[in-house]
N, C-alpha and C positions, 0 to 999 in steps of 0.2 A: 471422605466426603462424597455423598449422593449429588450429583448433578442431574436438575433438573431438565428438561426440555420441554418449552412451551411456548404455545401460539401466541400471537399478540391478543390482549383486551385489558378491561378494565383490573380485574381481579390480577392476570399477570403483571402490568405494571404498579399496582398496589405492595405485591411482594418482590418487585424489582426495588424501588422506593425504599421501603423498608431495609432489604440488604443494605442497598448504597447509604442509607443515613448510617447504618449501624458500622460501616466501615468494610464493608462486603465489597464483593465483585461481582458483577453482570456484563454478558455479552450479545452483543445487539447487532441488528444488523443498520448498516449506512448505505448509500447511494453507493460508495465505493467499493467497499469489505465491510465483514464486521467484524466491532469494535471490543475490546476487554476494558471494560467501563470501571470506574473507582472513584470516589467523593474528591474532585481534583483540589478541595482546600483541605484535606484530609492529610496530612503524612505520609502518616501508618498503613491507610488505606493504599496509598501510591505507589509504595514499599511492595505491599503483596502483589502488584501487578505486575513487576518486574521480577518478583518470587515465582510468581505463577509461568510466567512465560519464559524462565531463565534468560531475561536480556539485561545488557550490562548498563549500570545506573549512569554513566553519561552518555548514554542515548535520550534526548529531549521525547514527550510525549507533547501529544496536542486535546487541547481543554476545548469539549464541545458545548456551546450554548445552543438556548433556544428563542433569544429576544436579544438585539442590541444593549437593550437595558443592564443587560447583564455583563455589560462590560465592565462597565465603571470602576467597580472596584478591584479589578482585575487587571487594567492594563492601560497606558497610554496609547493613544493611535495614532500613529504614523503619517505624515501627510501622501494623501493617494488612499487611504486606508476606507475610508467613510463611500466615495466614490465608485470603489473596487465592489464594498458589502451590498451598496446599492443594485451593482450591476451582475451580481454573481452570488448573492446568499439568498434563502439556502441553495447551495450548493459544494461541488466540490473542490474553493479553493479554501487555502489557510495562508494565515498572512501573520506574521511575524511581528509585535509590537514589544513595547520597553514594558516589564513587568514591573507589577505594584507588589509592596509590602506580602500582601493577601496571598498569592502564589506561592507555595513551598518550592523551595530551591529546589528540592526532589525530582520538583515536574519540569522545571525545566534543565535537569543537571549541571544546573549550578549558574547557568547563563543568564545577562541581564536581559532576555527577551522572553517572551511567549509566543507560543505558537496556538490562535485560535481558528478556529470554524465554528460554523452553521450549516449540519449537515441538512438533507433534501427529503431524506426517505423520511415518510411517512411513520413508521414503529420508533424511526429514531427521535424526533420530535414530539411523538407521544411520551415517547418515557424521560425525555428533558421535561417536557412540560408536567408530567406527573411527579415527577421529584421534587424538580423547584432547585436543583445542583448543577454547576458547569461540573460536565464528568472530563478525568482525563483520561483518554483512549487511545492505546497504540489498536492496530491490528492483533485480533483475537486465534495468535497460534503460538506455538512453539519459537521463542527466537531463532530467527536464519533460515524456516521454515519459506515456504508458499503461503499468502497472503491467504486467510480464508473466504473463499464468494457464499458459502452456504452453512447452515446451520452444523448440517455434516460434519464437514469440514474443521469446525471451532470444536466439536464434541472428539475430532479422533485426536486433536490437542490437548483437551483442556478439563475432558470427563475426570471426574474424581479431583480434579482442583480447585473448581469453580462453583458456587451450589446455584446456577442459574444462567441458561443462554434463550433467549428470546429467537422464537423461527419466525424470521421473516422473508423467506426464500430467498431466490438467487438475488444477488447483488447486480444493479443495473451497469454499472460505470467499468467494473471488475479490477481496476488501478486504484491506488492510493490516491487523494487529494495532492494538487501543487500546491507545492509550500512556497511562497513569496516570501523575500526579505526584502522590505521597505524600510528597515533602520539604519542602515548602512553605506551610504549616497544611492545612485541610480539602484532602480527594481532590480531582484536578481531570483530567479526564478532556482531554487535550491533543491528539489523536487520537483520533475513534471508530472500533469497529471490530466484528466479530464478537461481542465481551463490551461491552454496554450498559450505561448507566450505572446501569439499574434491575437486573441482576443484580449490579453491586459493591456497589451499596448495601445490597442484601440480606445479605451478606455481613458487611460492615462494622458495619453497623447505623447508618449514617449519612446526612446527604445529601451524594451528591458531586456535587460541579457539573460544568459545561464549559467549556472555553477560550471566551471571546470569538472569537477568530481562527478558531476551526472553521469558523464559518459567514459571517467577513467576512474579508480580506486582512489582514495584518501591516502593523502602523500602520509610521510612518516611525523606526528604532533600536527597534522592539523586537525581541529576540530571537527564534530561533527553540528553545525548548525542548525540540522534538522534529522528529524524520523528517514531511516532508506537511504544513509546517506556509506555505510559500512560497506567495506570491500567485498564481503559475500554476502549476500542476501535474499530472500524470493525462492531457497536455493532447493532440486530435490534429493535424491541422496544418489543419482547418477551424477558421471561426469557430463558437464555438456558442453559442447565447443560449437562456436559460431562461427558459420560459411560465410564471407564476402566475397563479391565480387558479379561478375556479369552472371545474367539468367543461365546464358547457353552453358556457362562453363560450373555453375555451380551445381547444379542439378545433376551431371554427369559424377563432381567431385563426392554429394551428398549418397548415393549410389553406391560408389566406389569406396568410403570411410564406412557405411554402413558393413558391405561385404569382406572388409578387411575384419572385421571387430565379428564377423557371425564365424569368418572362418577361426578363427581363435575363441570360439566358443561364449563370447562376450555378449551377453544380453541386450540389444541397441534395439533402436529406434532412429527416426527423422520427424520431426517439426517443420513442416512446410505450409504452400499458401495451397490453398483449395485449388488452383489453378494447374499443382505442380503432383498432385496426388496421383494420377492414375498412371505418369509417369515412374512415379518413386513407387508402385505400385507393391513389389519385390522385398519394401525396407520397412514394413511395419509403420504407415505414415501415421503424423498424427495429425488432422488439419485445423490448422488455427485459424484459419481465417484469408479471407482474402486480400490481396497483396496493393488491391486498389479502398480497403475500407479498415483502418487501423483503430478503431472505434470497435469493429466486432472481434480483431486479434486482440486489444484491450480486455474486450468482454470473457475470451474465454481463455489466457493465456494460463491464469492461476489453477484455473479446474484443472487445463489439462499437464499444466506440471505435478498436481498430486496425483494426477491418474498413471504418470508415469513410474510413484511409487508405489502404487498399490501393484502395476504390472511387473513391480522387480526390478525395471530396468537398471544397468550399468553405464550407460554411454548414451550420450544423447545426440545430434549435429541437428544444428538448427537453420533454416533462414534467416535472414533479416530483412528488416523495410529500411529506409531512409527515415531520420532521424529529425522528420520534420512534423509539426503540429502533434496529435495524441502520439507519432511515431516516434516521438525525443518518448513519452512516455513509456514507451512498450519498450524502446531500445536502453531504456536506462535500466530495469526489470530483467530483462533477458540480460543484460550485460553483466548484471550484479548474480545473477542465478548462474551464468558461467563464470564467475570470477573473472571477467574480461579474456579469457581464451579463445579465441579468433583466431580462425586460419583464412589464408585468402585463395582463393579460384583462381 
C-alpha cells in the first residue's frame, strides 16, 4: 500500500472522507498527537486499526466528535459530564460515559463505557466535520512506540499501512488527552493530560482523584480502563532509568551513570532540564525543557524520545519533575517509557 502524505484542504479531506466511509484509515493530527482515525461505528474498520498498529484488542480506543449532537446515539452522560464539555471542549479532555448499543464492543474492548472527546486542532475538526463520522483514534504509531507529535513521525510507523496521513505540523499539547472517569463514584482522573486535575475540580466543585496506575504499572488482572494505561509504553528502544532525588545530588549521579555506560562502550545519553545542560555538558544532553515549565517538557518529550532512536542510543537517565499539575502528565509518560525503573540520588 502507497501512503499518501498531504497538506490540509478541501480536496484532502474529500479523500479522507471517502477512505473513512469506505472502511479505511486516516491519520490526522490533534492538539495532542496525531490520531490513526477509523469509522468508530465500523467493526472491521476498528479491527484494522489495531492491525495497523500492532496493539492488543483490550486496550480501549477513544471516539472523536465534532458537535455534542453527536453524542446521542453513542453514549449516556455522566453527571459532571455536560459541565466539564462546557468548560474544556474542544479540547484535550476525555471523559468516559456508559455506551449505547451503537458502539462496537471492539472500540471499547469489551467495556460498558466509552471514551469521548472533542479535539481542538483545527485539521482535526475539519475532517470530523467533513466526514460527518465520530472516528475512533488511538495515537497514530507503532504500539509501545513514542506518541507521534508530527507528520514525520506517523509516516516512520505507518508508511505502507495506511493509504493516507494529513500534515498538520507539530502537535501543540505534545501529551495524550486526560481521560476522566465520571462512571464510577467520585472523578477519577485515569490518564493525565493537558487538563489537570486541579482545573476539573474547579469545575466540578469536587475533589477528583487519580488512578493508582498513573504512576505505578497495572497490578496482575486489573483492567485497563483506558488508552496509556500498559506497563510499558511511550517506550524508545534504549533502556531508560529515572534519577530521583535532590538537584545537587542528582546531576552528579546523572554524570556518573552516564560515564559508567561510555566506559563500557554503551551508547547513552541524559534527559535533563535546560537548567542542568551545560553542566551535564560531557553526557550528550538532551534538553527537554525547563524544570520551572512542564507545559514545554510536555511539548517536546515525545520528539525527543524518537530522536533518541534515530541516534542509536542504548541507555537513557533521565530527570524528573514533581508530579504535580501537566507534571502528573509527563511523569506518568516518562514512567511508562522506563517501565518504572528509578534509581534514587
Amino acid at each position: 500500500m502507497e501512503t499518501a502524505l498531504l497538506k490540509p484542504g478541501s480536496e484532502t479531506y474529500a479523500r479522507a472522507s471517502e477512505i473513512l466511509s469506505s472502511g479505511g484509515l486516516v491519520a490526522f493530527p490533534t492538539e495532542t498527537v496525531y490520531g490513526l482515525g477509523a469509522n468508530a461505528l465500523d467493526s472491521e474498520a476498528v479491527l484494522s486499526v489495531f492491525a495497523a498498529k500492532g496493539r492488543p484488542a483490550d486496550n480501549p480506543l477513544i471516539v472523536h466528535i465534532h458537535d455534542q449532537a453527536q453524542l446521542e446515539p453513542l453514549c449516556i452522560l455522566p453527571k459532571g459530564a455536560r459541565e466539564l464539555m462546557d468548560a474544556f471542549w474542544p479540547g484535550p479532555l476525555t471523559i468516559l460515559c456508559e455506551k449505547k448499543p451503537a458502539v462496537p464492543d471492539v472500540v471499547t474492548a469489551g467495556l460498558p463505557t466509552v471514551a469521548v472527546r472533542m479535539p481542538s486542532h483545527p485539521v482535526a475538526r475539519d475532517l470530523l466535520r467533513a466526514c460527518g463520522l465520530p472516528i475512533a483514534a488511538p495515537s497514530a504509531n507503532s504500539s509501545g512506540r513514542p506518541s507521534p507529535t508530527t507528520a514525520a513521525h506517523v509516516l516512520e510507523d505507518m508508511n505502507g499501512k495506511i493509504p493516507l496521513i494529513i500534515d498538520g505540523g507539530m502537535c501543540d499539547v505534545g501529551v495524550e488527552s486526560t481521560v476522566l472517569d465520571l462512571c464510577h463514584g467520585d472523578p477519577v482522573v485515569l490518564r493525565p493530560g493537558g487538563i489537570t486535575p486541579g482545573m476539573i475540580s474547579k469545575v466540578l466543585e469536587c475533589e477528583v482523584k487519580v488512578a493508582g496506575s498513573v504512576l505505578r504499572p497495572l497490578r496482575e488482572n486489573e483492567t485497563a480502563l483506558s488508552p496509556g494505561m500498559r506497563y510499558k509504553h511511550y517506550a524508545p528502544h534504549a533502556v531508560v532509568t529515572l534519577v530521583e532525588g535532590p538537584e545537587d545530588r542528582v546531576v552528579p549521579l546523572l554524570r556518573k551513570l552516564y560515564q559508567q555506560q561510555a566506559a563500557e562502550g554503551v551508547k547513552s545519553c541524559v534527559l535533563c532540564f535546560t537548567e542542568h545542560v551545560s553542566a551535564l555538558s560531557g553526557c550528550h544532553p538532551h534538553d527537554i525543557g525547563s524544570s520551572s515549565d512542564p507545559s514545554e517538557i510536555a511539548h517536546r518529550l515525545f520528539d525527543i524520545l524518537r530522536k533518541l532512536d534515530e541516534e542509536g542510543m542504548e541507555a537513557v537517565f533521565s530527570e524528573v519533575i514533581p508530579p504535580e499539575g501537566v507534571g502528573l502528565a509527563v511523569m506518568n509518560r516518562l514512567g511508562r517509557a522506563a517501565a518504572f525503573r528509578t534509581l534514587q540520588a
